[in-house]
C-alpha positions in Angstrom: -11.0 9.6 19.7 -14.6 8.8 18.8 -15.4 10.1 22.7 -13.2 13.4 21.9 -15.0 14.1 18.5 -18.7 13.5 20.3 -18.1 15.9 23.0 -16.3 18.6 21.3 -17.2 18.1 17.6 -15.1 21.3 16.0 -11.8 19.7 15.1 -9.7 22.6 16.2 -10.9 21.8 19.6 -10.0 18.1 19.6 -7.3 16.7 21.6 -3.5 16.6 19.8 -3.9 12.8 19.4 -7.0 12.6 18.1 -5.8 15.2 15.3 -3.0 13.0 14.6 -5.2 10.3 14.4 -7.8 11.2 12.2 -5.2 13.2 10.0 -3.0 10.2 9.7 -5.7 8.0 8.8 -7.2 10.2 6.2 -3.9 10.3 4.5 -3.1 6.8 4.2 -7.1 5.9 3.6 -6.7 8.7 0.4 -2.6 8.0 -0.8 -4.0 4.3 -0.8 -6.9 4.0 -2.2 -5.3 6.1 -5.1 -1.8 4.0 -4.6 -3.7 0.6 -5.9 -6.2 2.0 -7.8 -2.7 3.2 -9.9 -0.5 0.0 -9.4 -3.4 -2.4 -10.6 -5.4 -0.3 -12.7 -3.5 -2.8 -16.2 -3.7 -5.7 -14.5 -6.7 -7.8 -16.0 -6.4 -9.9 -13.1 -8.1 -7.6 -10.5 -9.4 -4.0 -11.5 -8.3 -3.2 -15.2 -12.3 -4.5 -16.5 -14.4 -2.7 -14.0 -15.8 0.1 -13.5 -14.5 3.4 -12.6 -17.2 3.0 -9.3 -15.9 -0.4 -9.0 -12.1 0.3 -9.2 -12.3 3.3 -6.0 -15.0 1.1 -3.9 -12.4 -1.8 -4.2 -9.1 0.0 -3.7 -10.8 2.1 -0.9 -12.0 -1.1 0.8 -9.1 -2.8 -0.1 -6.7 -0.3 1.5 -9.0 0.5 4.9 -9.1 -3.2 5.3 -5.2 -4.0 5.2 -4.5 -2.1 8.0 -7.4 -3.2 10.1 -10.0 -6.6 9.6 -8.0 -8.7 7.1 -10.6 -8.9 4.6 -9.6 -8.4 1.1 -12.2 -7.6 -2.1 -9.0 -8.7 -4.1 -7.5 -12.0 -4.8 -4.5 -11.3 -2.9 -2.4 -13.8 -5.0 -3.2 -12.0 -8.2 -1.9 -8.6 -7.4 1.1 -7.2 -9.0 4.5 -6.8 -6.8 4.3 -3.9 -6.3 0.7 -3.5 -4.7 1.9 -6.5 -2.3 4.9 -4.0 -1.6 2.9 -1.2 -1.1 0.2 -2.8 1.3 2.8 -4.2 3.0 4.2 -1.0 4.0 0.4 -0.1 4.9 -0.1 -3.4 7.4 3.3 -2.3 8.8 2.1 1.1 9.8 -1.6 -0.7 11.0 -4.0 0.8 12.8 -4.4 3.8 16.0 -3.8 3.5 19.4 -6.7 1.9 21.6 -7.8 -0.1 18.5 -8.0 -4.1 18.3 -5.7 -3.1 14.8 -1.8 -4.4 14.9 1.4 -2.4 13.3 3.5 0.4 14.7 -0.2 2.6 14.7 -0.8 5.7 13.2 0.4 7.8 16.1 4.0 6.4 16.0 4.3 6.8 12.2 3.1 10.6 12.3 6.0 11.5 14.9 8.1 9.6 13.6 7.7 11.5 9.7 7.3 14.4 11.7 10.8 14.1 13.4 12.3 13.4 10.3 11.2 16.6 8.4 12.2 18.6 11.7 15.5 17.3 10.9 16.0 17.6 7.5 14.6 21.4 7.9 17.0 21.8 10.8 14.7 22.5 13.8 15.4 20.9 16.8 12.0 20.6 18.1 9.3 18.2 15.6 6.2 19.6 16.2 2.1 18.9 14.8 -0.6 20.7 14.4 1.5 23.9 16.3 2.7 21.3 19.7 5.9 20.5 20.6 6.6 16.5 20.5 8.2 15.8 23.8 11.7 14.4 23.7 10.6 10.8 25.6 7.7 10.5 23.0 9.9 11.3 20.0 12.3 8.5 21.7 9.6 5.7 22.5 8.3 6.4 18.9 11.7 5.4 17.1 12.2 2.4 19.3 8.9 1.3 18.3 9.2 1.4 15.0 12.7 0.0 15.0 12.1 -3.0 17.3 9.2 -3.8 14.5 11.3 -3.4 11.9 14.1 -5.9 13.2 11.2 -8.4 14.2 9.9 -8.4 10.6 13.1 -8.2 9.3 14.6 -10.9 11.3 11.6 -13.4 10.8 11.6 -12.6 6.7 15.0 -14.0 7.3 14.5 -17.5 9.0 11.4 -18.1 6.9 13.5 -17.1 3.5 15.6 -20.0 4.8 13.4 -22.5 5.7 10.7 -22.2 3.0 11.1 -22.1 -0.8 8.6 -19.4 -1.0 9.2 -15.7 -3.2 10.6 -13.2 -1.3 7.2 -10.8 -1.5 5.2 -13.7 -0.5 7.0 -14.2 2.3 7.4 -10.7 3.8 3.9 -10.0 3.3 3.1 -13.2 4.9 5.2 -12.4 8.3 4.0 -8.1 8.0 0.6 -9.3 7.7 1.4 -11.4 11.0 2.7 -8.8 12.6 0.1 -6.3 11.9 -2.9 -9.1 13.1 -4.3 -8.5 9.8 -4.8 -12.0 9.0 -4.9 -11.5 4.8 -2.0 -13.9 3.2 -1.1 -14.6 -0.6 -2.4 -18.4 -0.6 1.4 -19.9 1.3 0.1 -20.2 4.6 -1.2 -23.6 4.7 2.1 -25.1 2.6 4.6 -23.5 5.1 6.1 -25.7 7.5 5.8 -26.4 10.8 8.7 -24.5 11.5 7.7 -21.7 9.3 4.0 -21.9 11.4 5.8 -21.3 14.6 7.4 -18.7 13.3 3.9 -16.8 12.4 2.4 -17.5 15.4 5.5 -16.1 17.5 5.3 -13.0 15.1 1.1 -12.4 15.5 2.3 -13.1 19.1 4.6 -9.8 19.2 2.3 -7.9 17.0 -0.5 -8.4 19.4 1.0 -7.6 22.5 3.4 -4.6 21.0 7.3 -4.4 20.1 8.1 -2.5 23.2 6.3 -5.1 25.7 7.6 -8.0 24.0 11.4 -6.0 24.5 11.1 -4.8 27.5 10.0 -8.7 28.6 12.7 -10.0 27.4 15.5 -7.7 28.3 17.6 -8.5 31.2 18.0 -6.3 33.8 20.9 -4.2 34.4 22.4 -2.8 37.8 22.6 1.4 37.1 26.4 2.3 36.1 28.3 4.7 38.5 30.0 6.0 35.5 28.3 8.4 33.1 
């Protein structure tokens, strides 16, 4: 993208991913920053006493952050529900293709929104910034993000059983795993071994990619004569 962008600079003349890139990133780096900066603005915890400087540079930084380096200009522990809700859906969605950032990526989420308001509008072909998705990409997209949400699903599950933990706490611990983010609500140290293995196999299939992991493990089937 940042190769596309130095040779062509006009953004009409950029390549359909890097449009979809920069677009999609724009729109969660703006519906986030302004998403915390709504959801904690009351609590005296983290934002309510600062400034009105202070409250955007720390939700901006905050939200860019999530999705990427794992740094955090909040005490994670201290946020309301909600904002751990919310930044867990961010983590979830990660970072863009060719980046050292975890998640389904920014590309996947855009066609897969995209495919979605096809449907509901009733055109059979999704389609950004005027070019049709191809069928195999709108396919691979779906899987993607469905194999992800199982994994996080499925180990939000075995750790609600082996640790005593909240429920929040816990799914943002394993999203935050499976996005490589590496932020955590304070619980990491106090889970057990089991609940340890569990992280490590998550960061594991976050790192590598839903699809790889899948495809690894899937056994391999002789092609049916019947169709």
């Amino acid at each position: 993208v940042l190769l596309d962008i130095k040779q062509n600079r006009v953004f009409k003349k950029l390549t359909l991913q890097s449009k979809v890139v920069l677009s999609t990133t724009l729109f969660l780096i703006i519906a986030g920053t302004a998403g915390i900066w709504f959801l904690e603005n009351n609590n005296q915890m983290t934002i309510a006493s600062m400034s009105i400087s202070e409250k955007f540079l720390t939700s901006y930084f905050q939200v860019v952050t999530v999705r990427t380096a794992g740094f955090n200009s909040l005490n994670i522990a201290d946020l309301t529900t909600a904002s751990l809700f919310f930044m867990i859906l961010l983590m979830f969605i990660g970072g863009s293709p060719g980046s050292t950032a975890g998640g389904i990526k920014t590309t996947t989420f855009a066609i897969i929104m995209s495919t979605l308001w096809s449907s509901i509008r009733g055109k059979e072909d999704p389609t950004l910034f005027y070019r049709r998705i191809p069928k195999h990409v709108i396919m691979k997209s779906f899987t993607i993000g469905l194999i992800a949400t199982i994994l996080v699903v499925g180990m939000t599950m075995m750790l609600s059983i082996s640790e005593s933990f909240s429920f929040i706490n816990i799914l943002f611990e394993v999203t935050s795993a499976f996005g490589t983010v590496g932020i955590s609500t304070g619980i990491t140290g106090a889970l057990s071994n089991q609940g340890k293995l569990m992280l490590i196999l998550t960061m594991f299939a976050g790192r590598v990619g839903p699809v790889t992991v899948a495809l690894a493990l899937a056994m391999k089937h002789k092609k049916k004569a019947i169709q």
